[in-house]
C-alpha positions in Angstrom: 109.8 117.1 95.1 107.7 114.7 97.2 109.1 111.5 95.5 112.6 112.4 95.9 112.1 112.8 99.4 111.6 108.7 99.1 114.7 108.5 98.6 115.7 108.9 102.0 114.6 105.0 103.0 117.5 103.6 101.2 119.4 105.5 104.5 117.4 103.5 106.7 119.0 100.2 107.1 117.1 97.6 105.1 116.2 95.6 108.8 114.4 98.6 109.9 111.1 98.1 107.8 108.8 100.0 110.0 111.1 103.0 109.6 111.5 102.8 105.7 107.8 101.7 105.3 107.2 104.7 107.7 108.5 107.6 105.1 106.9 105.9 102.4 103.5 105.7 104.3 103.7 109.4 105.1 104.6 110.7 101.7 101.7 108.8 100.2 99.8 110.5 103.1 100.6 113.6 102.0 100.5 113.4 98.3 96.8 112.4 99.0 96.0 115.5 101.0 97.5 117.4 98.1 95.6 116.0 95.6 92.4 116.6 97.9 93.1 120.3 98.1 93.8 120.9 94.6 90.8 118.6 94.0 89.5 121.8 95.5 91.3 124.6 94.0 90.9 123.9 90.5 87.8 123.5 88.2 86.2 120.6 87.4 87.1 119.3 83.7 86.9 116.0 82.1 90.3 115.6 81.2 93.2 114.8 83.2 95.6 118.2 83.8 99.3 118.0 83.9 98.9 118.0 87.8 96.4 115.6 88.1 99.2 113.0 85.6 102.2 114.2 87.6 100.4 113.5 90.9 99.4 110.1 89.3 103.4 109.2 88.8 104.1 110.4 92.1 101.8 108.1 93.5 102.8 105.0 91.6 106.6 106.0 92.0 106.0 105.9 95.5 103.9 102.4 95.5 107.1 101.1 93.7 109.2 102.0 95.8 106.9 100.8 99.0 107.1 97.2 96.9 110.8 97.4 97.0 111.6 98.3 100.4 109.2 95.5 101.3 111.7 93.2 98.5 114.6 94.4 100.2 113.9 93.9 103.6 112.7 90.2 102.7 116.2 89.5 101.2 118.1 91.3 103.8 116.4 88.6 106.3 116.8 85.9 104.4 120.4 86.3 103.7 120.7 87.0 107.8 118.9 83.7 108.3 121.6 81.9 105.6 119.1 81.1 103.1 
C-alpha cells in the first residue's frame, strides 16, 4: 500500500522537486519505522520472511522512483532552459 502512495508525486508538477522528493522522503521514512517494529514483533530467523522480501521491494520501488523524479525534474529544466 505504501508504494502506491508514491504515486501521488507524478501530481506534483515535475518543477516542484522538493514537494515530489518530499513524499518520497517520507514514505521511505516510514517504511523504515515499519521494518524497525516488526524487526521487533517477530522472531529472529536466519532466513528472510515474506515480509522482510516484500519490505525489501518496497524500499527499492521507492529508491526508483526517488531516481526518477530526480530524472524528471532535470529534463523538465532543461527543456525550460531550451536545451
Amino acid at each position: 500500500m505504501l508504494p502506491g502512495v508514491g504515486f501521488l508525486t507524478y501530481f506534483v508538477d515535475a518543477a516542484q522537486v522538493e514537494d515530489r522528493l518530499g513524499i518520497n522522503t517520507t514514505l521511505l521514512l516510514t517504511l523504515a519505522a515499519l521494518q524497525f517494529l516488526q524487526g521487533d514483533a517477530l522472531p529472529k530467523v536466519p532466513y528472510l520472511t515474506l515480509l522482510d522480501k516484500y519490505l525489501l521491494a518496497c524500499f527499492s520501488f521507492l529508491v526508483v522512483l526517488c531516481v526518477e523524479n530526480g530524472a524528471v525534474t532535470s529534463a523538465a529544466a532543461s527543456a525550460q532552459a531550451g536545451i
